[in-house]
C-alpha positions as CSV (number, residue, x, y, z in Angstrom):
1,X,0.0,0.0,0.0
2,X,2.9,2.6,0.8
3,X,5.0,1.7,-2.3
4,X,1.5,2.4,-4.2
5,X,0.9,6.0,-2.6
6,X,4.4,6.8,-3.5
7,X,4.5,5.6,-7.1
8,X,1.2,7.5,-7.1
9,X,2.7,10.9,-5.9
10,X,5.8,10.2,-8.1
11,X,3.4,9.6,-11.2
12,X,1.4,12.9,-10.5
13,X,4.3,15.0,-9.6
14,X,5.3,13.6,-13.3
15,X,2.3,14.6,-14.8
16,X,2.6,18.2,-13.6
17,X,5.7,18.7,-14.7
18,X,4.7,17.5,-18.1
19,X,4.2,19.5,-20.9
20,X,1.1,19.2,-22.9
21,X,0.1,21.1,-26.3
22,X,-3.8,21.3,-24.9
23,X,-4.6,22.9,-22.0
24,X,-8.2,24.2,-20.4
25,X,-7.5,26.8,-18.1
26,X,-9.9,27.2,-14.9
27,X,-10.6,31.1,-13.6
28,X,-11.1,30.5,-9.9
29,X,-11.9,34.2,-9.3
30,X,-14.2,34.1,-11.8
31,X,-16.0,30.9,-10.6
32,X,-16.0,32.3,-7.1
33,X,-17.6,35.2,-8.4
34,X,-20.4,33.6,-10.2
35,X,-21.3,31.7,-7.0
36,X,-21.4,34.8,-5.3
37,X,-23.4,36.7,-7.6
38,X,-26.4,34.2,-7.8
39,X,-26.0,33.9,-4.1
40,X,-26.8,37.8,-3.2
41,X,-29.0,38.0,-5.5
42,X,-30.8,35.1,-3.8
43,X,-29.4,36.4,-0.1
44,X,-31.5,33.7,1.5
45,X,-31.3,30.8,-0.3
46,X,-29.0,27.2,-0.1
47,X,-26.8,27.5,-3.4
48,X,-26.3,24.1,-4.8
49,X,-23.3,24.3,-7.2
50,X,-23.9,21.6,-9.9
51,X,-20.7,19.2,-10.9
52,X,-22.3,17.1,-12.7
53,X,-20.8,15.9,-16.6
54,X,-17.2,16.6,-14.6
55,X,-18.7,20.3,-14.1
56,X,-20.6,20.5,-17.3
57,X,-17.1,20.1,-19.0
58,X,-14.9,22.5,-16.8
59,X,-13.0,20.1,-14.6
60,X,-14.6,18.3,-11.9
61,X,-11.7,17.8,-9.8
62,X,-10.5,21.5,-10.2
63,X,-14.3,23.3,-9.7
64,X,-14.8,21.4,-6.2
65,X,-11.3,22.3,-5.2
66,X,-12.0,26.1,-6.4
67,X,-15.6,25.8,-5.0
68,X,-13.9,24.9,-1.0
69,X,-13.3,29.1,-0.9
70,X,-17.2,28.7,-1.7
71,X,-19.9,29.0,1.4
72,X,-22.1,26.0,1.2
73,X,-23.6,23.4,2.3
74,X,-23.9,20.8,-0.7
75,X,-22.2,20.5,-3.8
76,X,-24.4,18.1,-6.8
77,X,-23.2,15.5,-8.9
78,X,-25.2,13.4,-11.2
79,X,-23.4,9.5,-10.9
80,X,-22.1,8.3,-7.5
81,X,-19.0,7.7,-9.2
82,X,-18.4,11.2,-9.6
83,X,-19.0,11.6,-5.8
84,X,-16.4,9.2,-5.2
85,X,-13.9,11.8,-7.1
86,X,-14.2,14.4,-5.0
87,X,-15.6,13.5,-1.7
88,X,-11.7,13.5,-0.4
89,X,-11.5,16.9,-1.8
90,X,-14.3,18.9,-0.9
91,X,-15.5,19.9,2.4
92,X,-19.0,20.3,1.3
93,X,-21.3,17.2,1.2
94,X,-22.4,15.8,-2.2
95,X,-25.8,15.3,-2.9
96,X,-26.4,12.7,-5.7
97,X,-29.1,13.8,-8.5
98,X,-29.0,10.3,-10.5
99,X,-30.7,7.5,-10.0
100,X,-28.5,4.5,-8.3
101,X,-28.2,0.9,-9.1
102,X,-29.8,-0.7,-5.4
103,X,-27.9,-3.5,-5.4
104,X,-24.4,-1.0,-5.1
105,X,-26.7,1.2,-2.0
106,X,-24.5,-0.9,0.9
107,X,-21.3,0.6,-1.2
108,X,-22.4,4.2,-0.7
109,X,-21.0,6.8,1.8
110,X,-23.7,7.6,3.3
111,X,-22.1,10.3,5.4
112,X,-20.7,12.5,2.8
113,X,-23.8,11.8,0.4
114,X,-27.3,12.8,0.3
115,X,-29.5,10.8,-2.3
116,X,-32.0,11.6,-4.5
117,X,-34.0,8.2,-4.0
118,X,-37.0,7.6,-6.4
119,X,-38.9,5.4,-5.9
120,X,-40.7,3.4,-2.7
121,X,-37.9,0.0,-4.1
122,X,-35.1,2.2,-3.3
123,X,-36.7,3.5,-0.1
124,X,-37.0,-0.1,1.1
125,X,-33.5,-0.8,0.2
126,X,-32.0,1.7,1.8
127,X,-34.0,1.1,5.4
128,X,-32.9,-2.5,5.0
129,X,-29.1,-0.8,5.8
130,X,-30.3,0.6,8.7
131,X,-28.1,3.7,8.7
132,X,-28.4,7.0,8.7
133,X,-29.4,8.0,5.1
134,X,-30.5,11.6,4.1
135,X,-33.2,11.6,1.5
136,X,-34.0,13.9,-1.3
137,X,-37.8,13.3,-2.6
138,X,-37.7,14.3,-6.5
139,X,-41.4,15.4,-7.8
140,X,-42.5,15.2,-11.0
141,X,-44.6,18.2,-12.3
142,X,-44.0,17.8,-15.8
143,X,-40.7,17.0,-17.0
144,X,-41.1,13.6,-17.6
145,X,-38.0,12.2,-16.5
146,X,-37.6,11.4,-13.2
147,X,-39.3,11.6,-9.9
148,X,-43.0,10.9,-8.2
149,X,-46.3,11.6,-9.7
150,X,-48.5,13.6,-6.9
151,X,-50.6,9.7,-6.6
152,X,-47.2,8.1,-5.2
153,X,-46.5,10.8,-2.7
154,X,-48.6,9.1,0.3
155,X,-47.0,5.5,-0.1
156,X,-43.5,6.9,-0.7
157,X,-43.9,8.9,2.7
158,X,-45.4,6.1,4.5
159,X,-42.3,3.7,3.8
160,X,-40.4,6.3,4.6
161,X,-42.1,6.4,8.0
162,X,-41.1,3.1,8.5
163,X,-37.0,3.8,8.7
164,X,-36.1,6.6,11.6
165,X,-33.0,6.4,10.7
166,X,-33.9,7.4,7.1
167,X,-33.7,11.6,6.9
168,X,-36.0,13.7,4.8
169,X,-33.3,16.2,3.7
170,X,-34.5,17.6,0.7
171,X,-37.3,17.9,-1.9
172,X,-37.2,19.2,-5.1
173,X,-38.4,19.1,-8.6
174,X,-36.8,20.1,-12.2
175,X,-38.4,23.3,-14.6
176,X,-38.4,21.9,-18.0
177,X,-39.3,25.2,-20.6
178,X,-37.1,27.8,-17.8
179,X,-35.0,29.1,-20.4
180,X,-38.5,29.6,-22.8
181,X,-37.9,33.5,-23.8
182,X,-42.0,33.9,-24.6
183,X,-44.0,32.1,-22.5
184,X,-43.1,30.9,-18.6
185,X,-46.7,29.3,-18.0
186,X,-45.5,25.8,-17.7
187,X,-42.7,26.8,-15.5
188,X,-45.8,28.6,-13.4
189,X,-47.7,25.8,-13.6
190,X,-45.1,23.5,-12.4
191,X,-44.2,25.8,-9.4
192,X,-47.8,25.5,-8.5
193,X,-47.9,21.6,-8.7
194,X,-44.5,21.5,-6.7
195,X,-46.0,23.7,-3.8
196,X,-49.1,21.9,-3.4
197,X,-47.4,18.6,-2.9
198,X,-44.4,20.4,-0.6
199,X,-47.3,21.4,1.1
200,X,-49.2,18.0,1.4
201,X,-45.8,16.3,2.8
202,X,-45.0,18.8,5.3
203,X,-48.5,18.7,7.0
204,X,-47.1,15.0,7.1
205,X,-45.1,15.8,9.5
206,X,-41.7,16.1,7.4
207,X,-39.4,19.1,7.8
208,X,-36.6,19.2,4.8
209,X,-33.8,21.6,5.5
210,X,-33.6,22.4,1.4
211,X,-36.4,22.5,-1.1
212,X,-35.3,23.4,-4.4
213,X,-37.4,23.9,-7.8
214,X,-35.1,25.9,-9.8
215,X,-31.6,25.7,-11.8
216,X,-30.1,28.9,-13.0
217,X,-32.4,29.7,-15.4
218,X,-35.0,29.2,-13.6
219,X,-33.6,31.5,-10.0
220,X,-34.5,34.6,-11.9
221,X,-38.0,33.2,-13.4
222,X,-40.4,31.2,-10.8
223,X,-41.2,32.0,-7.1
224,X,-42.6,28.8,-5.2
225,X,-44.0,29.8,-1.9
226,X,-41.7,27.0,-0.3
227,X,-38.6,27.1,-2.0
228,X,-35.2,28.1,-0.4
229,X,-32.2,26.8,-3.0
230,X,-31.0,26.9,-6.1
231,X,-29.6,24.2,-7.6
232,X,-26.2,26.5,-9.4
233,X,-25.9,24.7,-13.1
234,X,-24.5,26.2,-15.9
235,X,-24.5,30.2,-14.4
236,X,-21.5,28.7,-12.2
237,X,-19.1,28.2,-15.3
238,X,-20.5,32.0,-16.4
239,X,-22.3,30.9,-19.0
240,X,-26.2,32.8,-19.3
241,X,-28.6,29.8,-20.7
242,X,-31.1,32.7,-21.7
243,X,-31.6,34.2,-24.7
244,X,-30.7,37.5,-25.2
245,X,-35.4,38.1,-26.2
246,X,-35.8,36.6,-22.9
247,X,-36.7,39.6,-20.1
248,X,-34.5,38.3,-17.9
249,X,-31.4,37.8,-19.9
250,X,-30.0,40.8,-18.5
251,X,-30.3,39.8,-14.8
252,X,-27.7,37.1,-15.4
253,X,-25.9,39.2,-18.2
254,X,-22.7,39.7,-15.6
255,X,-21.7,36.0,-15.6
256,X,-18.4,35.8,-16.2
257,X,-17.2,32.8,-18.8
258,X,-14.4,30.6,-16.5
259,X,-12.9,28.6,-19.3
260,X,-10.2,28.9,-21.5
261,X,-8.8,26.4,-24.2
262,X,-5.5,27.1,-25.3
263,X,-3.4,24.5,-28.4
264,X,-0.1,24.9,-29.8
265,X,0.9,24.7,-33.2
266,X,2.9,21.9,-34.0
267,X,3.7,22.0,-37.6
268,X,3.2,24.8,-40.6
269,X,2.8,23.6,-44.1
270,X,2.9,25.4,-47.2
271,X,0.7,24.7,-49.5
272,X,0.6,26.0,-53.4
273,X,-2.9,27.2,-55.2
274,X,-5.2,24.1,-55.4
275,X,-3.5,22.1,-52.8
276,X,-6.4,20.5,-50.8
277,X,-6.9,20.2,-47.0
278,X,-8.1,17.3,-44.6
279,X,-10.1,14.5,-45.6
280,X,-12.2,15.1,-48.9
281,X,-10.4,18.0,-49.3
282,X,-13.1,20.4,-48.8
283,X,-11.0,23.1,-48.4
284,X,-8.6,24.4,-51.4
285,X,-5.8,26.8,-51.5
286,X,-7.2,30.0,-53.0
287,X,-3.2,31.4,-53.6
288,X,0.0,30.3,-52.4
289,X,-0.4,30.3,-48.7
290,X,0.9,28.6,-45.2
291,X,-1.3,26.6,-42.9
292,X,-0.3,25.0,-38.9
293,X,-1.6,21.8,-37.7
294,X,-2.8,21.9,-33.8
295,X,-3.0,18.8,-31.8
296,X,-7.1,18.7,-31.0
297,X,-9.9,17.7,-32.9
298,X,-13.3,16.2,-32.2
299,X,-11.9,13.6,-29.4
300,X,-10.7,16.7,-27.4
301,X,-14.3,18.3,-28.7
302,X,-13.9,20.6,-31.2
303,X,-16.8,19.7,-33.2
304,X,-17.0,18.2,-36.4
305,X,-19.4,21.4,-37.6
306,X,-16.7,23.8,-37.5
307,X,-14.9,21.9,-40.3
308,X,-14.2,24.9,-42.6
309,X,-16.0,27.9,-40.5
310,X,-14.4,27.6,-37.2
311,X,-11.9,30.3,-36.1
312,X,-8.9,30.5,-32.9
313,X,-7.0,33.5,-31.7
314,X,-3.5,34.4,-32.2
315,X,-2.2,38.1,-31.7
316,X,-5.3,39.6,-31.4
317,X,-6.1,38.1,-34.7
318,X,-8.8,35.6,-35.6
319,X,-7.5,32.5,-38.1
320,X,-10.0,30.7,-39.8
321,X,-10.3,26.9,-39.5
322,X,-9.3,24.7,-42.9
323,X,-10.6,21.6,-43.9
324,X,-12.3,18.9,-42.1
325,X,-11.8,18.8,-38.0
326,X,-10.0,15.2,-37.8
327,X,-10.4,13.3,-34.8
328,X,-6.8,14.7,-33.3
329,X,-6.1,17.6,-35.5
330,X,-7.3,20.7,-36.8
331,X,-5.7,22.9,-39.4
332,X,-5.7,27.0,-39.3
333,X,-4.8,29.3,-42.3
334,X,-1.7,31.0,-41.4
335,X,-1.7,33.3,-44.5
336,X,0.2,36.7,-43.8
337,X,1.1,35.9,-40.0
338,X,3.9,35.8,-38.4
339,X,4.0,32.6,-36.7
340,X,6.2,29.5,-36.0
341,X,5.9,25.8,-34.6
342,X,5.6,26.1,-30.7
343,X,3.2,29.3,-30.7
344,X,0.1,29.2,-28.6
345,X,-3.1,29.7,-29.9
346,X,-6.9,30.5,-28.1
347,X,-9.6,27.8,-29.1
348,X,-12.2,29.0,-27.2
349,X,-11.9,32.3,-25.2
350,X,-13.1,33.7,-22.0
351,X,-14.1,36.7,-22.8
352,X,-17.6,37.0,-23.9
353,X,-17.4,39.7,-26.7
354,X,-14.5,37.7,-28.6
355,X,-15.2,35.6,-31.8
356,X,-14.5,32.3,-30.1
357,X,-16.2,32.5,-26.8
358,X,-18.4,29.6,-25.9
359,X,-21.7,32.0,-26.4
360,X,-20.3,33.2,-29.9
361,X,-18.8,30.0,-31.3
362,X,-22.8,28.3,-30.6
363,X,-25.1,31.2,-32.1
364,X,-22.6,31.2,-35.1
365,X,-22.9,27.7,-35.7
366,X,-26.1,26.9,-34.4
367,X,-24.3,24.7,-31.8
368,X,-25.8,23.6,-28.6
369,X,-23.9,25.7,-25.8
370,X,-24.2,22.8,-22.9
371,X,-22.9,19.8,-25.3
372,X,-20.2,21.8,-26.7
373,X,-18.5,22.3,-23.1
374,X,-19.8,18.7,-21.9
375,X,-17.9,17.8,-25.0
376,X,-14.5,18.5,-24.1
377,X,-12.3,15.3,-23.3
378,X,-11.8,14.9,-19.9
379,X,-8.1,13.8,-21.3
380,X,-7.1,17.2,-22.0
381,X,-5.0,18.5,-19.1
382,X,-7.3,21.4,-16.7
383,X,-5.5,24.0,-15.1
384,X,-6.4,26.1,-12.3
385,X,-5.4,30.4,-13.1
386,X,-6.6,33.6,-11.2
């Protein structure tokens, strides 16, 4: 066991020191700040900061480190095994969203972890450990996915009866059309479903310490007569999921992007008038002219769709993308600039108003903002920066 824990501290001591051509880099001022905003904006409400899809992209690891500065009381993943990543990091307990496999419940830490638990099965397989467990109740008022119709609420809550040791923590639901920029009557209507049965269960006698309805969208939209947190999704990486016809766009406007993605240029080719680029060669040489090869491509998530319309940032100057994205590579055209193997260049920026932020790389290419940063490869080295 001690020559592994050494090995392991030589091996990661290694891979710091290591080089790589891609790196992310991680603001932690700026993610600090983003909690912060949403929280006194919401001065008394829980914030929940979502990890989930290894921090919707952004580094699990490195956001719950950052997120320790943070003042909390639970931090959200989606799997258990993402929980198991960080609960030796974090000082905040993990709630898990996802559903769980019963069979793996006596596996769980169930004093690091809240669980989501959804149905009266799971309810009965957790009592049958006869441990504390703290319980989040899930309601479904219309997304569809997951959680209890208002008709299982009274047998769910009389199983749960049965298991003292078994804590009500939590009750929440999930706004599917928050992020509508017309029409927020099914979010209202949702709201009002959600507070009639928070009602109903705490008449039961039940007393959660968090009920939460909304995501980040939704924390400027709905107001439940019961609810006091806010589960802190993509708003934490600075990123405003409303449109910018939606009302309340502007109220989440000073979000501040916490992602870069930086790539080097490892080789420049010159190619002659006609020369063709990349697979099918969909991209030909207009004139004589000089193009670099950098070491990412749709494994490390540059998506396939910016084959030929992408752009990165060098010197304050924008360079086009040329020729299909492989699965490793992407070429940039490198006509008139002064560049050389070894140069860094910016994939996607932090800064809102360049060319190749995460906001303006989408609505140009009609890419979904939440699977383009979900998309990039957990493989490619995260950094934490000021």
């Amino acid at each position: 066991m001690l020559k592994r824990r050494i090995k392991n501290l030589i091996s990661n001591k290694s891979s710091n020191v290591y080089k790589t051509l891609n790196i992310i880099e991680i603001s932690r001022s700026r993610l600090l700040f983003n909690a912060k905003y949403i929280q006194e904006m919401n001065n008394n409400f829980f914030i929940i900061p979502v990890l989930k899809a290894n921090a919707y992209g952004h580094g699990l690891i490195q956001c719950s480190e950052i997120l320790n500065d943070f003042d909390c009381d639970l931090v959200a993943v989606d799997g258990y095994f993402e929980a198991t990543k960080i609960i030796d990091l974090t000082r905040h307990k993990v709630l898990v969203l996802g559903y769980i496999n019963p069979d793996n419940f006596y596996l769980l830490d169930t004093n690091r972890c809240s669980f989501v638990v959804q149905d009266v099965d799971s309810l009965k397989r957790f009592g049958e450990l006869n441990k504390r467990v703290n319980v989040h109740i899930e309601i479904n008022t219309g997304m569809n996915r997951l959680g209890l119709n208002s008709d299982e609420i009274d047998d769910y809550l009389n199983e749960l009866k049965k298991y003292p040791k078994m804590i009500l923590e939590g009750i929440m639901t999930h706004l599917a059309d928050a992020d509508n920029d017309i029409d927020s009557s099914y979010s209202e209507n949702q709201v009002e479903q959600f507070d009639e049965i928070v009602e109903k269960i705490i008449q039961a006698g039940f007393n959660p310490k968090y009920i939460h309805i909304a995501q980040t969208a939704g924390s400027v939209k709905v107001k439940s007569k019961f609810a006091n947190s806010i589960r802190l999704g993509i708003g934490l990486y600075g990123i405003n999921p409303l449109s910018k016809k939606d009302k309340s766009h502007n109220t989440l406007d000073s979000l501040k992007p916490i992602l870069e993605l930086k790539s080097t240029i490892v080789k420049k080719i010159n190619l002659k008038k006609g020369d063709r680029v990349s697979y099918n060669g969909i991209y030909e040489a207009p004139s004589d002219m000089s193009i670099g090869v950098l070491p990412l491509g749709y494994y490390e998530g540059v998506p396939r769709d910016l084959s030929n319309k992408g752009i990165v940032e060098f010197n304050n100057e924008y360079l086009g993308m040329v020729g299909r994205v492989c699965m490793n590579h992407v070429m940039i055209n490198l006509h008139g600039i002064n560049s050389k193997v070894g140069d860094i260049v910016t994939v996607i920026s932090n800064d809102k108003k360049h060319q190749n932020s995460v906001m303006n790389i989408c609505q140009t290419n009609d890419l979904f903002n939440y699977s383009f940063i979900t998309g990039l490869s957990e493989s490619t080295r995260r950094i934490i920066v000021d």
